[in-house]
C-alpha positions in Angstrom: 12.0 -32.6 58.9 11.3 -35.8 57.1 8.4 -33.7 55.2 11.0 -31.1 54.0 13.2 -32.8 52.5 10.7 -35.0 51.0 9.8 -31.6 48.7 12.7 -30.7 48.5 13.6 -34.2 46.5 10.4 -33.4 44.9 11.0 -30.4 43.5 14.9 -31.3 42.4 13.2 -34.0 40.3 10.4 -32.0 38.8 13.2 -29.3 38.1 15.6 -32.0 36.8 12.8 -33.2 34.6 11.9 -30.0 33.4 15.1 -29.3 32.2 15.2 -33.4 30.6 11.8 -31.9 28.7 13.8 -28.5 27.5 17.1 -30.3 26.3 14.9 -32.9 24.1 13.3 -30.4 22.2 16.3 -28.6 21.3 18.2 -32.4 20.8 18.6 -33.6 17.3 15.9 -35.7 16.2 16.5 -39.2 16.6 15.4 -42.5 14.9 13.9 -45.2 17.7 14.7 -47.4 14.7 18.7 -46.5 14.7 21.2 -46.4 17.9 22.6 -42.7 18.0 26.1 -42.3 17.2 26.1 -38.8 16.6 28.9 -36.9 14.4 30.2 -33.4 14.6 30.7 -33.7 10.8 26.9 -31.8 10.2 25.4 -28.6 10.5 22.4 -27.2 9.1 20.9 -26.9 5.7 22.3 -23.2 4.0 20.9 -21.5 1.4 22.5 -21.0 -2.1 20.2 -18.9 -4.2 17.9 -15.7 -3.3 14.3 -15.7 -5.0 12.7 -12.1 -5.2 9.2 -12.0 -5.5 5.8 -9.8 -6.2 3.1 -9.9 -4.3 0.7 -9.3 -7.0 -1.9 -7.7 -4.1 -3.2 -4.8 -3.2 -1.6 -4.3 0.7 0.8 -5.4 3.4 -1.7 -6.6 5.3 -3.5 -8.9 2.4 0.3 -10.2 1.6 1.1 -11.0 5.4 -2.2 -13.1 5.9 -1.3 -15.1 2.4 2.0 -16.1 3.5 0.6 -17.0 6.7 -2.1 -19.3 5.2 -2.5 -21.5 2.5 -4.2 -21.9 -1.5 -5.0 -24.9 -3.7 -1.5 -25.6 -4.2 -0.9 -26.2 0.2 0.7 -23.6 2.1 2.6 -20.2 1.8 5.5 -18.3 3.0 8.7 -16.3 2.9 11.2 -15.8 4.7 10.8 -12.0 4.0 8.2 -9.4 3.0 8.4 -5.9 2.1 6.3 -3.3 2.1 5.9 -0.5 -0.4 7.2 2.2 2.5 10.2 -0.2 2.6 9.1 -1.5 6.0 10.4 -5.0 6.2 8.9 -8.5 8.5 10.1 -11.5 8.5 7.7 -14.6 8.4 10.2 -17.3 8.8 13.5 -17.8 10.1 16.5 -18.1 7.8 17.6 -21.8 8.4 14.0 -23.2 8.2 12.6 -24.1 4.6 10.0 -21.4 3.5 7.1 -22.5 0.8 8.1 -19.6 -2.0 9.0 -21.2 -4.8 6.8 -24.4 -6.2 7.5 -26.2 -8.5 10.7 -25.0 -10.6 14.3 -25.2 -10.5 17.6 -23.1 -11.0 20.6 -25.0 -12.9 21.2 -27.8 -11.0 18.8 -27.2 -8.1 15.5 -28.8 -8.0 14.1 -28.2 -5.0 14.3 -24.4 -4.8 12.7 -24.0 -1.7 15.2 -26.3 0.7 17.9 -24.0 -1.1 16.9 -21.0 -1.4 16.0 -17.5 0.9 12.7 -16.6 -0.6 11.7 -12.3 -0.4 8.4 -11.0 -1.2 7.8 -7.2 -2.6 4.6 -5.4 -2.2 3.8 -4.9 -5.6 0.4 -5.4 -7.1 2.3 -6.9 -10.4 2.4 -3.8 -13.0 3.3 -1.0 -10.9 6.9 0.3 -10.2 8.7 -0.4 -7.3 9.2 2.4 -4.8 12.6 3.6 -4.0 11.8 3.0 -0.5 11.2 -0.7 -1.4 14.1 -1.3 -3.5 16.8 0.4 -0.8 15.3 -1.9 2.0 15.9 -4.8 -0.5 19.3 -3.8 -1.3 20.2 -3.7 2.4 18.6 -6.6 3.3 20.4 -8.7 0.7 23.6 -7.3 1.8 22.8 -8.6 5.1 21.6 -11.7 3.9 24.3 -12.7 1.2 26.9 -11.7 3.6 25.8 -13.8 6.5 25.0 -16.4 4.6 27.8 -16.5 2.3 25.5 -16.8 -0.6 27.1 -15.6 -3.7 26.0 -12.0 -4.5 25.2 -13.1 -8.4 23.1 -15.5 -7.4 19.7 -13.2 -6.8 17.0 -14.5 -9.1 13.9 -13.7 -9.8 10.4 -16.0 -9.1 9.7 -16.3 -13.3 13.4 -17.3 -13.9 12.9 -20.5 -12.1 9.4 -21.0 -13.3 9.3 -19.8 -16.6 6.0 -21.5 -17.8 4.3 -20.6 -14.3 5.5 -16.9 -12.7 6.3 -13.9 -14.2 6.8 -12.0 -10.8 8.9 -9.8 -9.9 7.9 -8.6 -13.8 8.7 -6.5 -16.4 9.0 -3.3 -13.8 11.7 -5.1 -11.4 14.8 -3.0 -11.8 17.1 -5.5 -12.3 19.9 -3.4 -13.7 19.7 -1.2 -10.2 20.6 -4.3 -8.5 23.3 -5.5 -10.4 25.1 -2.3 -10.1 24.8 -2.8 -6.3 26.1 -6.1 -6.8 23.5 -8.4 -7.0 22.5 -10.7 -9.9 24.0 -10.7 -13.6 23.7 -7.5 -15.9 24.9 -7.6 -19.4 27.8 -4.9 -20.0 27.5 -2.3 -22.2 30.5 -2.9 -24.2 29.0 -6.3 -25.4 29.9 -6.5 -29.1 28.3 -9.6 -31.0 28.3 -13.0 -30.2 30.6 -15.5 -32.5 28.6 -17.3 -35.4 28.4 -20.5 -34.0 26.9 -19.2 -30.4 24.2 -21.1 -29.5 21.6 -18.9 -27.1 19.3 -21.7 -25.7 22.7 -23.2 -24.7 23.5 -19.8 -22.6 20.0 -19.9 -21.4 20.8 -23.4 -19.9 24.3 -22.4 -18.8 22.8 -19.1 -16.8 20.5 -21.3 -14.7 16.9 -21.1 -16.9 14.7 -24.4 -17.0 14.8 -25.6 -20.4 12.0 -28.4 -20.6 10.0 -25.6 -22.4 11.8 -23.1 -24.4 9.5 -20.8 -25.2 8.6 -19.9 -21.6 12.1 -20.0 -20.6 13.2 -17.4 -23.3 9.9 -15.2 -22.4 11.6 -14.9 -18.6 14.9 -14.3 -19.7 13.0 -11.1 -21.5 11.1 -10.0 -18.4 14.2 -10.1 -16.4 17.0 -9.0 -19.0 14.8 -6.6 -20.9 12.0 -5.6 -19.2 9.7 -6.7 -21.7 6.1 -9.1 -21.8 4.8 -10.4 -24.5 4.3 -13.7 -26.5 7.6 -13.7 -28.3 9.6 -16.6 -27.5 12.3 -16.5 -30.1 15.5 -15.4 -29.5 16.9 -12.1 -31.5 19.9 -10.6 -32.5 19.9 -8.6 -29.2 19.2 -11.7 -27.0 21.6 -13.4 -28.4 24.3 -10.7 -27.7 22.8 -10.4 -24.7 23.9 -14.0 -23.8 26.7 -13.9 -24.9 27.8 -10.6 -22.8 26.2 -12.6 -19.7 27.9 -16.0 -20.5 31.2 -15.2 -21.9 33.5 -15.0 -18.4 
């Protein structure tokens, strides 16, 4: 009898302790340094800004095994990748910070990737985007922006927070499809022109764009606003009314 309950005490403890062990890796971490006073005034970190990528490879299958690894820079990931059939994975979860960004920043963000949901397209960098691909995007941003209670105009692209770096999702992205679902800024049609004294690099700054180098910063703006690539980085008559039609509400 006295054997019995001597296991039985046994294995109460080893279950008690077994369930000590589960609860302290879901706890909160603590500081040894610091006595806990925990407050309910916390929760965790949310995302503000959606980042849409190009993969600039040739398959699925190269893309997942990037994002799962690492380069020169230290490693990679998104939260999301999809695939040309519009086949969508996720890599890492929502709440956790995903390496997609770099270096780069977004109005007053700085740190992209801590604020930011980060999605990669299968796209090896010149060709179009499937319509499969851009209607799995659409509904997962719905998803997203509505669960997350990000603000719909706040879908970027990679080259609009790294200008002198990135210029995925490039000149191919259809940005203007997305804005007439509801996500990002388009320019309307009706824009007129700008006022005399309208100053475009300041519309540049006030739409988000890094401005530390100009040049680079008005080359993304044309990648994302006209679909175009190339060295110019002055702004034009059309920019400017551009800017203006983006800036002016």
């Amino acid at each position: 009898m006295a054997t019995m309950v001597r296991r039985l005490r046994d294995a109460l403890g080893a279950a008690l302790l077994a369930l000590c062990l589960f609860g302290c890796v879901h706890a909160p971490a603590r500081n040894p340094l610091a006595q806990w006073v925990p407050s309910p005034n916390s929760g965790p970190r949310e995302p503000v800004l959606v980042v849409i990528h190009g993969t600039a490879q040739d398959s699925v299958q190269q893309s997942l095994e990037t994002l799962r690894g690492s380069n020169s820079g230290g490693p990679v990931s998104a939260h999301y990748l999809i695939g040309r059939d519009g086949k969508l994975f996720q890599l890492v979860a929502e709440s956790e910070r995903a390496w997609h960004a770099g270096e780069g920043s977004w109005g007053t963000i700085s740190d992209v990737n801590s604020a930011s949901i980060g999605i990669e397209l299968d796209n090896d960098g010149y060709e179009q985007f499937s319509d499969a691909q851009i209607q799995a995007l659409l509904v997962l941003l719905d998803d997203v922006c509505r669960r997350r209670n990000i603000p719909r105009s706040r879908v970027i692209g990679h080259s609009d927070l790294a200008p002198s770096r990135k210029r995925d999702p490039g000149p191919q992205f259809p940005w203007q499809r997305l804005a007439q679902a509801g996500f990002g800024l388009w320019p309307a049609a009706d824009r007129g022109e700008p006022p005399a004294a309208f100053d475009g690099y300041l519309a540049l700054k006030a739409l988000g764009y890094p401005m530390q180098d100009r040049d680079a910063a008005v080359r993304a703006f044309h990648l994302h606003y006209r679909g175009l690539e190339s060295d110019q980085a002055m702004l034009d008559a059309e920019d400017l009314r551009l800017l203006h039609a983006l800036t002016r509400d």
